[in-house]
C-alpha positions as CSV (number, residue, x, y, z in Angstrom):
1,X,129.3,127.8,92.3
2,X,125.9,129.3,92.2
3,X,124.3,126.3,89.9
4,X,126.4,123.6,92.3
5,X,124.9,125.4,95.5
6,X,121.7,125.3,94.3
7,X,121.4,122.4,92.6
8,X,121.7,120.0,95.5
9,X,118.9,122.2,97.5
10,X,116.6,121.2,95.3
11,X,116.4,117.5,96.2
12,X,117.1,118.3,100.0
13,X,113.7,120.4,99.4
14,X,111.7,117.4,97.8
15,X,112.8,115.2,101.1
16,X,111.1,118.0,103.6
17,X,107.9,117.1,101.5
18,X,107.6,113.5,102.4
19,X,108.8,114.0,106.0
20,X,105.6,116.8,106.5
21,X,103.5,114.2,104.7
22,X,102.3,112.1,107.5
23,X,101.7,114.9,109.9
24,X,99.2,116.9,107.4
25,X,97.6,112.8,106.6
26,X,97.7,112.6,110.8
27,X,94.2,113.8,111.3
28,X,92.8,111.6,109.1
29,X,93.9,108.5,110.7
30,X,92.1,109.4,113.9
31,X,88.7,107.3,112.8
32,X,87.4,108.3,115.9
33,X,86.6,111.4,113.9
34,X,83.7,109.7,112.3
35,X,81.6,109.3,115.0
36,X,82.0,113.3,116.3
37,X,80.0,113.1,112.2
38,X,77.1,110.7,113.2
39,X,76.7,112.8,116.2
40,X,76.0,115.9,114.2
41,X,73.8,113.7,112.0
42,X,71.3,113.1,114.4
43,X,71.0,116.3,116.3
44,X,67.6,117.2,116.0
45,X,66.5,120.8,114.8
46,X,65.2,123.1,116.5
47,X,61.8,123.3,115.9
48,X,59.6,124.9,118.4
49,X,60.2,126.5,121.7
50,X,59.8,123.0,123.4
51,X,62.8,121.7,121.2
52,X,65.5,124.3,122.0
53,X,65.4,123.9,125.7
54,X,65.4,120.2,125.6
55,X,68.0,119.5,123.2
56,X,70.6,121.8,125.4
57,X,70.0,119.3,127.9
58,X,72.4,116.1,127.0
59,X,70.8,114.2,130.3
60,X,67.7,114.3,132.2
61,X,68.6,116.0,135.8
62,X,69.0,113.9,139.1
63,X,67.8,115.8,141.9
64,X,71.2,116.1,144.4
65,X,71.0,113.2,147.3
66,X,74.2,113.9,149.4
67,X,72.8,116.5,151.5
68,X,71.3,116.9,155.1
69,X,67.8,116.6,155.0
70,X,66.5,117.7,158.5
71,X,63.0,117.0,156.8
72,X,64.0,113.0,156.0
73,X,64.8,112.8,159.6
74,X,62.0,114.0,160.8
75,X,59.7,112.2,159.0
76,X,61.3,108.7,159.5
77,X,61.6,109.5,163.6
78,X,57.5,110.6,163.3
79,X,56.9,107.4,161.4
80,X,58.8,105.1,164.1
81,X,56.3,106.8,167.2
82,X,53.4,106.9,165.2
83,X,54.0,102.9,164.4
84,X,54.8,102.4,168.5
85,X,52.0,104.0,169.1
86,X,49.5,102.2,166.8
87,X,51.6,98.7,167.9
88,X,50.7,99.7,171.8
89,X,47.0,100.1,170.6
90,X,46.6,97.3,169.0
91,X,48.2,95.1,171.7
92,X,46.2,97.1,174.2
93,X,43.1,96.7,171.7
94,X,43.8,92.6,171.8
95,X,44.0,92.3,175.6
96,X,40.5,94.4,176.0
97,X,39.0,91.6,173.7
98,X,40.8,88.9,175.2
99,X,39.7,90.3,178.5
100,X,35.7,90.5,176.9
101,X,35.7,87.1,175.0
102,X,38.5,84.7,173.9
103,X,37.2,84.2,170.9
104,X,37.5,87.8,170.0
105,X,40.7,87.9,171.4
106,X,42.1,85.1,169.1
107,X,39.9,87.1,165.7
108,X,42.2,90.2,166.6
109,X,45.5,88.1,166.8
110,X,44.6,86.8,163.7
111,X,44.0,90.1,162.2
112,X,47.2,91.7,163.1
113,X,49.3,88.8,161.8
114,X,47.6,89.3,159.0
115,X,48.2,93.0,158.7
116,X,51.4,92.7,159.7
117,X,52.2,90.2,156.5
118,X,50.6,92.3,154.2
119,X,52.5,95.2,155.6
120,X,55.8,93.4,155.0
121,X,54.9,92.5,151.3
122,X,53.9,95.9,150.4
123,X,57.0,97.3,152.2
124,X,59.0,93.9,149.9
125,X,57.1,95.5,146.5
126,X,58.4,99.2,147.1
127,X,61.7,98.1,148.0
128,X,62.2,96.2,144.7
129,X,60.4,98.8,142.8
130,X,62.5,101.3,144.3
131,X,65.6,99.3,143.0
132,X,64.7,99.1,140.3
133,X,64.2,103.1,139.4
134,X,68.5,102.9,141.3
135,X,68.8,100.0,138.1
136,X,68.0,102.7,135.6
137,X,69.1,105.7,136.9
138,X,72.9,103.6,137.2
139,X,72.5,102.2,133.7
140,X,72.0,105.7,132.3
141,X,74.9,106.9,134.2
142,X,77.1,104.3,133.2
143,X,76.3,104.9,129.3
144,X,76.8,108.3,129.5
145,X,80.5,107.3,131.4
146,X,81.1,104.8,127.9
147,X,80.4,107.1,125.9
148,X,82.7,109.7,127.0
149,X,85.6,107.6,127.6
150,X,85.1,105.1,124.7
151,X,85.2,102.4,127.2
152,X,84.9,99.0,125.4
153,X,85.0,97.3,128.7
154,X,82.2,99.2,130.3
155,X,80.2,99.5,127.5
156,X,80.0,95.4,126.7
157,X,79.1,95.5,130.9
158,X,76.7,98.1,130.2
159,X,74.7,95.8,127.2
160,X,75.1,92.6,129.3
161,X,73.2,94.2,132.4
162,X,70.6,95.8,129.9
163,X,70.0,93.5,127.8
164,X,69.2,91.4,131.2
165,X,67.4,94.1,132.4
166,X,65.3,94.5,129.7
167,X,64.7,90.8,129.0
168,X,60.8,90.6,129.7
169,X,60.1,93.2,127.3
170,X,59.1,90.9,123.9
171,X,59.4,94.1,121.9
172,X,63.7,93.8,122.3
173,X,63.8,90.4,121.2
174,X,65.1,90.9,118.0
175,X,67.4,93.6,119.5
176,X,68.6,91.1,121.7
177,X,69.3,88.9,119.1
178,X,70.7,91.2,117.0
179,X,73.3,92.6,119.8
180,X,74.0,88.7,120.9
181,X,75.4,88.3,117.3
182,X,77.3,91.3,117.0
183,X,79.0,90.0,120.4
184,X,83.1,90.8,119.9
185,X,82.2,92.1,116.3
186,X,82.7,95.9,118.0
187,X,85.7,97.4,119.3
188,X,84.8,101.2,120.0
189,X,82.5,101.6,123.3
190,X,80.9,104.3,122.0
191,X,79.8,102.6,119.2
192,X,78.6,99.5,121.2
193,X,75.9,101.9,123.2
194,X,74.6,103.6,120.4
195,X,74.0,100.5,118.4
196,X,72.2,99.4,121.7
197,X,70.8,101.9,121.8
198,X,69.1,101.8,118.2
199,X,68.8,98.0,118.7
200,X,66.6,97.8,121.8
201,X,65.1,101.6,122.7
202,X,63.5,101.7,118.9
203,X,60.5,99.7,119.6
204,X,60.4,101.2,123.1
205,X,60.5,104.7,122.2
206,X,57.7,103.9,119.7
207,X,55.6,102.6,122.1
208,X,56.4,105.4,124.1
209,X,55.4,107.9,121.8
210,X,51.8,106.1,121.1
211,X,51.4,106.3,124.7
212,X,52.1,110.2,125.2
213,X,50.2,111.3,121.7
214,X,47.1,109.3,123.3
215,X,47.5,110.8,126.7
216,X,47.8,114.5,125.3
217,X,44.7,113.5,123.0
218,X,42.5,112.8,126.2
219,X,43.7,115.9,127.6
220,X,42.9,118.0,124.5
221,X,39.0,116.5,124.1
222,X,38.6,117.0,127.8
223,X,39.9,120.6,128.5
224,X,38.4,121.7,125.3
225,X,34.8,120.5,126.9
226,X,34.9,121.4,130.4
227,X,33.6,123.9,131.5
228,X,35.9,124.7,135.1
229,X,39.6,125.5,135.0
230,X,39.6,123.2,138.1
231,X,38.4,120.2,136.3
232,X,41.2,120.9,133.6
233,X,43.6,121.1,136.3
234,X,42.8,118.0,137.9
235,X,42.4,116.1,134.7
236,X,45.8,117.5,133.0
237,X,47.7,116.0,136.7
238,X,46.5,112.4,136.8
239,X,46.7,112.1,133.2
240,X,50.2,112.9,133.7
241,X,50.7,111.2,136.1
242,X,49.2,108.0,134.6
243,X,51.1,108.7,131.6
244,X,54.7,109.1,134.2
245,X,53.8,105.3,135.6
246,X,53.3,104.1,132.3
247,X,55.8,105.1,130.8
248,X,58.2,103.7,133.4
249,X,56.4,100.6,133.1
250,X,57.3,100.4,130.0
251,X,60.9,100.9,130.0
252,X,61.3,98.2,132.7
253,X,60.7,100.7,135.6
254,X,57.5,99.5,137.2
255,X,57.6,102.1,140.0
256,X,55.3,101.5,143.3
257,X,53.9,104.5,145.2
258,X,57.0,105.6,146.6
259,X,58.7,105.0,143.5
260,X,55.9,107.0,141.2
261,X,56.8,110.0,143.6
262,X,60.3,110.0,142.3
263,X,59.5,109.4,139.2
264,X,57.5,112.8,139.7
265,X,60.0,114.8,141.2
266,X,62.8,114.0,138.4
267,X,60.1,114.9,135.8
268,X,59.1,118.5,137.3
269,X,63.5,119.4,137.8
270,X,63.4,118.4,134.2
271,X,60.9,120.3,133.0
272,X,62.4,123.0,135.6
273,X,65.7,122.9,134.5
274,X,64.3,123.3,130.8
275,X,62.0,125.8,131.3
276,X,59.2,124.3,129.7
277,X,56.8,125.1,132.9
278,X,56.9,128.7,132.1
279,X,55.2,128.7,128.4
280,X,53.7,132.2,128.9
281,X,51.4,133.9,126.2
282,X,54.8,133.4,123.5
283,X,54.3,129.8,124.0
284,X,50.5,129.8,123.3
285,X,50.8,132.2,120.3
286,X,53.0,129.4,118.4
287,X,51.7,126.5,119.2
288,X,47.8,128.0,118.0
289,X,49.2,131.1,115.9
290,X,50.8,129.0,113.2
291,X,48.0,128.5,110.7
292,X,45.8,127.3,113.6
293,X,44.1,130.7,114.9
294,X,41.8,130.6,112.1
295,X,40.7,126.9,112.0
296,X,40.5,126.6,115.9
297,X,38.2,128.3,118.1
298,X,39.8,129.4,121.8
299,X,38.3,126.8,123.6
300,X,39.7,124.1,121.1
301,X,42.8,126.2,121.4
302,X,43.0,125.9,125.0
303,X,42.6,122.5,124.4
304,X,45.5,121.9,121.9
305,X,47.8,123.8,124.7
306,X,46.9,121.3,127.2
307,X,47.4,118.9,124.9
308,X,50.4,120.0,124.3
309,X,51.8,120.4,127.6
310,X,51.0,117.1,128.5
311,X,52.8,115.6,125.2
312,X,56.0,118.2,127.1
313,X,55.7,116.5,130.1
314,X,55.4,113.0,128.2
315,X,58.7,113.7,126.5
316,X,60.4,114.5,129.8
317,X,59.7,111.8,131.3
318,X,60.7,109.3,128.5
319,X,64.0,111.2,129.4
320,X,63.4,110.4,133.0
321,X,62.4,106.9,132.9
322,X,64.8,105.8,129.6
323,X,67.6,103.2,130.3
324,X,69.9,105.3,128.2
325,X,70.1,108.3,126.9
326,X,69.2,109.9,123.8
327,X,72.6,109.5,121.9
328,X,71.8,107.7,118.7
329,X,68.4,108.1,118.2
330,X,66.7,111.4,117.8
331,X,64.6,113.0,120.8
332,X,60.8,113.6,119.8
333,X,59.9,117.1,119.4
334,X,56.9,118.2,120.4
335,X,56.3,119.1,116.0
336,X,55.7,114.9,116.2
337,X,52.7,115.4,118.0
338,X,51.1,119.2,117.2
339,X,50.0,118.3,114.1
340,X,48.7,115.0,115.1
341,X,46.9,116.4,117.8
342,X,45.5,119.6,116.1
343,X,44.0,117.8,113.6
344,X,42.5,115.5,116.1
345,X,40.4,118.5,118.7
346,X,39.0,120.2,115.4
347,X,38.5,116.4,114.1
348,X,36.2,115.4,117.6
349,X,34.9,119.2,117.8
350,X,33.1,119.4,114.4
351,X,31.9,115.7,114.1
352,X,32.3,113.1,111.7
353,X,30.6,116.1,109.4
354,X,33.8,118.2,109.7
């Protein structure tokens, strides 16, 4: 009885096996898997004290919008007397001529219609520019909603309107190109961004990169000669901000006045929200402690810090002005640009002789 009892077990235990199978093999049908792998691939180390902060960041920071702002209001209602005003004393300014000569009076009419024009085609520029900064701020937004939901429909929308936005820019030809031919070929929307991403942001973020190590050079030479901590101060803000407005230029920004002060806003809540304002005397001891104390002198040092602060504020607003975030492609750390720069002070400080 015992042998016939357990003898039939036996199969009955083999057939348990093959029914368990596909739930142990479940996982590893779920490609999606894969890419949670190339995420991890291309998260940068952290390097220095400017990488940590920034890579805990996914997405740059949009200041909040939907609130009251009794200060908005004020301004606008200012700006509406202030222009009745100036439009009473200019008609009041054209009768006293017209009054004094009619000749003068028809110079002055002329001159106001002229004002007025060119008041209306600045007003035309910002308003565009200022849609355009909305254009990129909604294209970021919309990658980071692919991306999370593996949209293929959004993120095929998402390429169309870039690759349209981004069609004056000869360096994303081939990216173009390339994406136009891989039309249909992809089905994940996650996927579809990043290759986008890689396709069309790699020339851009070279560029980009050129741009900021060249700004933070200027700053470097400059504060390491100067003699005022006012001229470094004044130097280090409007080569930042030259650097800000060119680097939204360059993504497809092109910001006006109005514009560049947004621009500058979302730069310092970035910077604010990853506490790379505060640097403190830590900061300083790492970027000129490591194997620089004894080649640069303070001044130079002082310099490279600079320097290096601007390359912070560079990186930040790449982040800012970017179409899409940094997904695929691997953020720049500020090690891309200390050694380059470092080299470079002690390089201009001691002469073609050093």
């Amino acid at each position: 009885m015992n042998g016939q009892t357990t003898g039939p077990r036996k199969p009955a235990a083999f057939r348990i096996g093959p029914e368990r199978a596909p739930e142990a093999t479940a996982p590893a049908q779920r490609k999606p898997r894969a890419l949670d792998k190339a995420q991890v691939t291309v998260t940068p180390a952290e390097i220095d004290v400017f990488d940590a902060p920034a890579d805990d960041v996914p997405a740059p920071p949009v200041a909040p919008r939907r609130r009251f702002r009794a200060g908005a209001i004020f301004a606008s209602a200012f700006g509406v007397l202030v222009s009745l005003a100036v439009g009473l004393w200019m008609d009041q300014l054209i009768r006293d001529l017209f009054a004094r000569a009619e000749w003068l009076g028809w110079l002055a009419a002329g001159l106001a219609v002229i004002a007025a024009l060119a008041l209306i085609v600045v007003l035309g520029r910002e308003a565009l520019a200022i849609a355009r900064l909305a254009s990129v701020e909604k294209l970021r937004a919309q990658a980071l909603e692919a991306i999370s939901r593996d949209d293929p429909k959004i993120a095929r929308s998402l390429v169309g309107e870039l690759t349209t936005f981004l069609a004056a820019k000869p360096e994303t030809a081939a990216g173009r190109r390339a994406l136009k031919e891989l039309e249909g070929d992809i089905v994940d929307g996650a996927d579809l961004v990043r290759i986008a991403e890689v396709e069309l942001m790699t020339p851009l973020d070279a560029r980009a990169q050129r741009l900021i190590l060249d700004a933070a050079k200027r700053v470097s030479v400059v504060t390491a000669v100067s003699p005022r901590a006012l001229v470094d101060l004044a130097y280090v803000l409007f080569e930042a901000g030259r650097l800000i407005r060119r680097l939204s230029e360059l993504y497809g920004g092109r910001p006006g006045t109005l514009g560049f002060f947004r621009l500058a806003r979302g730069v310092l809540a970035h910077l604010a929200v990853t506490g790379a304002i505060a640097a403190g005397d830590d900061f300083v001891h790492q970027i000129v402690g490591q194997g620089l104390a004894a080649k640069l002198s303070a001044k130079l040092g002082e310099g490279v810090v600079n320097g290096m602060m601007t390359a912070r504020i560079g990186v930040a607003g790449m982040e800012v002005t970017r179409p899409l975030p940094f997904m695929a492609l691997k953020r720049p750390g500020m090690s891309d640009f200390l050694t380059a720069l470092a080299s470079f002070t002690r390089k201009e400080a001691t002469g073609p002789e050093g």
